[in-house]
VOGU-3710 file (C-alpha; in Angstrom, 3 decimals, decimal comma):
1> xxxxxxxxxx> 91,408/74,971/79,236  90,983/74,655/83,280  92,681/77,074/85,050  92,814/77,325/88,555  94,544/80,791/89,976  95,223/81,347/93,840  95,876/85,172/93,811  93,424/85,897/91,312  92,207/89,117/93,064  95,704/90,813/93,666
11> xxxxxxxxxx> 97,800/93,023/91,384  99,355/90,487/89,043  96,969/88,378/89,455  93,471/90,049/88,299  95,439/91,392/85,173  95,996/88,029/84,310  92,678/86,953/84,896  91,157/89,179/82,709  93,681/88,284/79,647  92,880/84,127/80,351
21> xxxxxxxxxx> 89,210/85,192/80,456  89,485/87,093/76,895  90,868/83,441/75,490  87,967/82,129/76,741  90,002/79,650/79,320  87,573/78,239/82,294  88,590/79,839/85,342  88,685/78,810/88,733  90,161/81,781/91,703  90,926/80,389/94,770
31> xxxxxxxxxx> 90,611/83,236/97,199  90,332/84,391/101,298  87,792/86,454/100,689  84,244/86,345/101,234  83,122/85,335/97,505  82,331/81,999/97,985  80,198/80,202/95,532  80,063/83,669/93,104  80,361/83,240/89,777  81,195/86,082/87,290
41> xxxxxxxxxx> 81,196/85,658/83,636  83,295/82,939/82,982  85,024/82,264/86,688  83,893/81,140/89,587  85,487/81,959/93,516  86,160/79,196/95,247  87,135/79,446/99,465  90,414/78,663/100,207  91,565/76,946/102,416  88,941/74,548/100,784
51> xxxxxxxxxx> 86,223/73,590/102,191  84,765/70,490/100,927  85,116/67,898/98,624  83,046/69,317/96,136  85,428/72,012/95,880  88,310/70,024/95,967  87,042/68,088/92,769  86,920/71,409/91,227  90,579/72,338/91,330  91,468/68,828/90,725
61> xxxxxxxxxx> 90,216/69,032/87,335  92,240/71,754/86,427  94,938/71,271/83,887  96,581/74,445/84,624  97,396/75,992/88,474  98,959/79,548/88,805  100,220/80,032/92,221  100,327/84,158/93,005  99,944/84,108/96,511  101,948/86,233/99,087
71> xxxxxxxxxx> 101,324/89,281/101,913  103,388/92,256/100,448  106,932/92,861/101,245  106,439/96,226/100,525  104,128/97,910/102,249  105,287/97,564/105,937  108,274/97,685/108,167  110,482/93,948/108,134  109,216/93,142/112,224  109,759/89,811/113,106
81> xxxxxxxxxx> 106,314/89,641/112,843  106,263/90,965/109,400  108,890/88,803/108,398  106,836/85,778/108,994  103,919/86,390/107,108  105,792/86,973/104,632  107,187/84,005/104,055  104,223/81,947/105,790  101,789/83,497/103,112  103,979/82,551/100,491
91> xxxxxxxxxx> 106,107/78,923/101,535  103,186/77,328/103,814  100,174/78,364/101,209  102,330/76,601/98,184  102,551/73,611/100,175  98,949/73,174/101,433  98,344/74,234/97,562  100,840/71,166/96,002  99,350/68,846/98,787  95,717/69,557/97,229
101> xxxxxxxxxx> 96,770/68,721/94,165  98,831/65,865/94,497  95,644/64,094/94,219  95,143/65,250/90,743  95,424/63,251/87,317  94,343/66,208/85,393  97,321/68,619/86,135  99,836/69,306/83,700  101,539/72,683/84,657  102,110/74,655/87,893
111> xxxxxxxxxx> 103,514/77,797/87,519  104,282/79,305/91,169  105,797/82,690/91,672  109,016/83,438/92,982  111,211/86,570/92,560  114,415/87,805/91,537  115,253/88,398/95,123  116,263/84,482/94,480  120,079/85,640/93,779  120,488/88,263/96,544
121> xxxxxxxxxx> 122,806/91,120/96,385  124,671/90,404/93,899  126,194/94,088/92,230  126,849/93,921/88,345  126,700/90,272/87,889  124,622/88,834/84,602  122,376/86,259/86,462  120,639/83,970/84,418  118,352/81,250/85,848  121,489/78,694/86,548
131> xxxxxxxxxx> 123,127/81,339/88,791  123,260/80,203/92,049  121,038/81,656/95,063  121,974/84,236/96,914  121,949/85,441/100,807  120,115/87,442/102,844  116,106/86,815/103,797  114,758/87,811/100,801  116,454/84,871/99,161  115,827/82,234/102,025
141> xxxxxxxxxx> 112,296/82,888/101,172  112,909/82,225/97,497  114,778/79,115/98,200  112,029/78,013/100,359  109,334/78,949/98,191  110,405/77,077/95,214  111,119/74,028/97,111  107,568/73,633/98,004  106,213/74,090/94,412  109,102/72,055/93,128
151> xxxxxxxxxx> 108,002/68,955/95,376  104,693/68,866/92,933  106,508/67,506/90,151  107,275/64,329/91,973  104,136/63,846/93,678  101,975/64,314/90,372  104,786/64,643/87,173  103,490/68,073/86,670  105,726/70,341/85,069  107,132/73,377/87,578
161> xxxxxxxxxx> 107,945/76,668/86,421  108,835/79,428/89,140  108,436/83,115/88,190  111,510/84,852/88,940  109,504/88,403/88,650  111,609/91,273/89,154  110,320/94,735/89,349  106,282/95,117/87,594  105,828/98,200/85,993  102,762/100,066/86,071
171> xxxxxxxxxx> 101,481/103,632/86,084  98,856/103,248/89,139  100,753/100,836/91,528  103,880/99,784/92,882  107,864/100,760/92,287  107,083/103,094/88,915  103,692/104,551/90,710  105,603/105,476/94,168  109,132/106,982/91,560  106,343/109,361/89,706
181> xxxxxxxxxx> 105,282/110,570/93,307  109,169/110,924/94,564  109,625/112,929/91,696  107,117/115,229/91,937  108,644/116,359/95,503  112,163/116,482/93,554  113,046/113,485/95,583  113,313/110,898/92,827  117,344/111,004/92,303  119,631/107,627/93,194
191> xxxxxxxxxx> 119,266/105,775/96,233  122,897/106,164/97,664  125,248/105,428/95,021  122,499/104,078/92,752  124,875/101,460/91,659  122,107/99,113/92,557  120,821/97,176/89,234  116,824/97,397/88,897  115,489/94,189/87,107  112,082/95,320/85,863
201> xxxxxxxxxx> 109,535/94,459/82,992  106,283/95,819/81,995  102,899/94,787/82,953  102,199/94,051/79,655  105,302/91,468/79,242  104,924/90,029/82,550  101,188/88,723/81,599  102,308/87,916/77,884  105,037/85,723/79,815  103,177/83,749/81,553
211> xxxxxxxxxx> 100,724/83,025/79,113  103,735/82,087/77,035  104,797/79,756/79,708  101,506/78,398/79,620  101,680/77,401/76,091  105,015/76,176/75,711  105,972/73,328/77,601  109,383/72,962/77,144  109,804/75,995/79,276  110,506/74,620/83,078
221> xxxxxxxxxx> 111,505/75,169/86,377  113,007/78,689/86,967  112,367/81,521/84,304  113,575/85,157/85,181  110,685/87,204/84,580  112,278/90,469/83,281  112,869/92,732/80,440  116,693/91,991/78,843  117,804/95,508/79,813  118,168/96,058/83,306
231> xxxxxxxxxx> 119,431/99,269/84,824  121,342/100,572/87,571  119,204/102,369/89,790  120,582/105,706/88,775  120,069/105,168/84,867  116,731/104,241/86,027  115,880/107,736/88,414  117,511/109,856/85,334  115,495/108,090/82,314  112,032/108,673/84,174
241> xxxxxxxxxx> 112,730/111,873/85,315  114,010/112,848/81,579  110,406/111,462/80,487  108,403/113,362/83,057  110,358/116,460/82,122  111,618/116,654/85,471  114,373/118,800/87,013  117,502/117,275/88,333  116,005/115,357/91,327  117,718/114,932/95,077
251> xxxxxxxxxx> 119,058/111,544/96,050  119,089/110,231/99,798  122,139/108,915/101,341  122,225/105,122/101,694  123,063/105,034/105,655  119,668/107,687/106,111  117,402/104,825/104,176  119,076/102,435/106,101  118,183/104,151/108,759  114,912/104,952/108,352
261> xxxxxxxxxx> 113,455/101,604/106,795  115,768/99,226/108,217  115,995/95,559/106,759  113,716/97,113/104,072  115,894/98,762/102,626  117,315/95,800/100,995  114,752/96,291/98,231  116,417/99,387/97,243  120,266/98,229/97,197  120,349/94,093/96,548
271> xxxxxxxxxx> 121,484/94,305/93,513  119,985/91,873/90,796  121,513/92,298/87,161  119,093/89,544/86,247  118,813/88,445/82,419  115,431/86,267/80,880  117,677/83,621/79,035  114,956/80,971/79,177  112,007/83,224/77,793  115,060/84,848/75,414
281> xxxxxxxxxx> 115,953/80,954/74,084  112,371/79,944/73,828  111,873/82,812/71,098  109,385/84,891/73,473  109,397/88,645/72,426  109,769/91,439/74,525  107,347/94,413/73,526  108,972/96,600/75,874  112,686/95,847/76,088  114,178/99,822/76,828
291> xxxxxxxxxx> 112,539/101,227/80,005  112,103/104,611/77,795  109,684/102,298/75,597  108,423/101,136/78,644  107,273/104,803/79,617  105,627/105,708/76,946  103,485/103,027/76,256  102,214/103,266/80,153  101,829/106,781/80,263  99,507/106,526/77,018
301> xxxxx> 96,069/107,775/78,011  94,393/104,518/76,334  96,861/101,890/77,935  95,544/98,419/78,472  97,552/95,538/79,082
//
């Protein structure tokens, strides 16, 4: 099969890559960077924005697109400035993305990211993918991001999933990777209260997911993208400090993150109790489902996703 992937190169992205590569799928990156024209075993970088109609005929052939684009929201202060390239990265590259292929008669599936962030702050409630959205930024991105992928299905009759991804967990990068470093300073307890519920999923899951989603087309439109047992954000600070053999760790007060990462800090207390019904209903099975399974398959020396 033709895949084209526009985030190939990031996180998520080159993980996924590499498992679509090892079922020998034809794979097409779409990438800012300067690889134009390479080709490496069986994918080949194409420029985006695109540059010619040679390359355009290349992603229109492409039965498959995987939308992972985005700037972090992670790794720098919410400025105004920030705040815009954040959701420019993410809501103005899906729609030049749909536009391009809106021409296409090949297409059949577009799976675009989104994020749990969809539903906001929302304390203990069970949120399944027909909860409603929430407030706040983080979900006015959401909203607007899945708009823009949603208006392929019109154009083209594609089907439109949106990855509702909650917290990725790996060893080396991100959430778990910056926790292990916390609690090595003894600063890995609850954020505030740590009533805050953490929806997370392994790496390992999140690719199996997708390449679930890719096969089974009678799963569409939203899909939460997380393990079925969420946890608060204390649970969470006293299982992985139980599995690092950790002493009892310190906790900040909420109003001192407030303070010191601003609108930021809404990563650490929106609260998103978020369940995978659709990937639970469509028979896909978790391999990690308990964050203390979770643990101990990514801190095993020979882990591979």
């Amino acid at each position: 099969m033709k895949i084209l992937v526009l985030g190939g190169t990031g996180f998520l992205g080159s993980h996924l890559v590499r498992k679509l590569l090892s079922q020998n799928h034809d794979i097409l990156i779409l990438t800012r960077k300067p690889a134009y024209g390479q080709r490496s075993g069986a994918y080949k970088f194409i420029q985006w924005p695109i540059q010619n109609g040679e390359d355009l005929n290349e992603i229109l052939n492409c039965e498959v697109a995987i939308n992972l684009a985005g700037a972090s929201i992670a790794d720098a202060p919410w400025t105004k400035k920030r705040k815009q390239l954040i959701l420019s990265s993410r809501v103005d590259t899906t729609r030049e993305l749909a536009d391009q292929l809106s021409a296409s008669a090949q297409l059949k599936t577009f799976i675009s990211a989104s994020a749990v962030g969809f539903y906001g702050n929302r304390k203990t409630e069970v949120l399944t993918e027909q909860s409603p959205r929430g407030e706040g930024y983080l979900s006015d991105v959401c909203v607007a991001w899945e708009r823009e992928a949603n208006a392929l299905s019109a154009k083209v009759g594609a089907r439109v999933v949106n990855l509702r991804t909650g917290t990725v967990l790996d060893r080396h990068a991100g959430f778990l990777h910056k926790m292990e470093q916390l609690q090595k300073w003894h600063l890995g307890g609850p954020a505030g209260s740590g009533d805050a519920f953490v929806s997370w999923i392994h790496l390992h899951d999140w690719v199996q997911s997708v390449l679930f989603i890719i096969d089974h087309h009678e799963v569409t439109g939203p899909v939460n993208l997380v393990a079925p047992e969420p946890l608060s954000n204390r649970a969470f600070s006293r299982v992985l400090s139980e599995f690092l053999k950790r002493p009892p760790q310190l906790s900040a007060p909420e109003w001192a993150i407030r303070a010191l990462l601003g609108e930021l800090a809404a990563l650490i207390f929106d609260s998103q109790n978020a369940r995978p019904k659709k990937l639970l209903d469509a028979n896909f099975k978790f391999q990690f489902r308990s964050l203390a399974s979770a643990l101990t398959n990514l801190y095993q020396e020979n882990f591979t996703v």
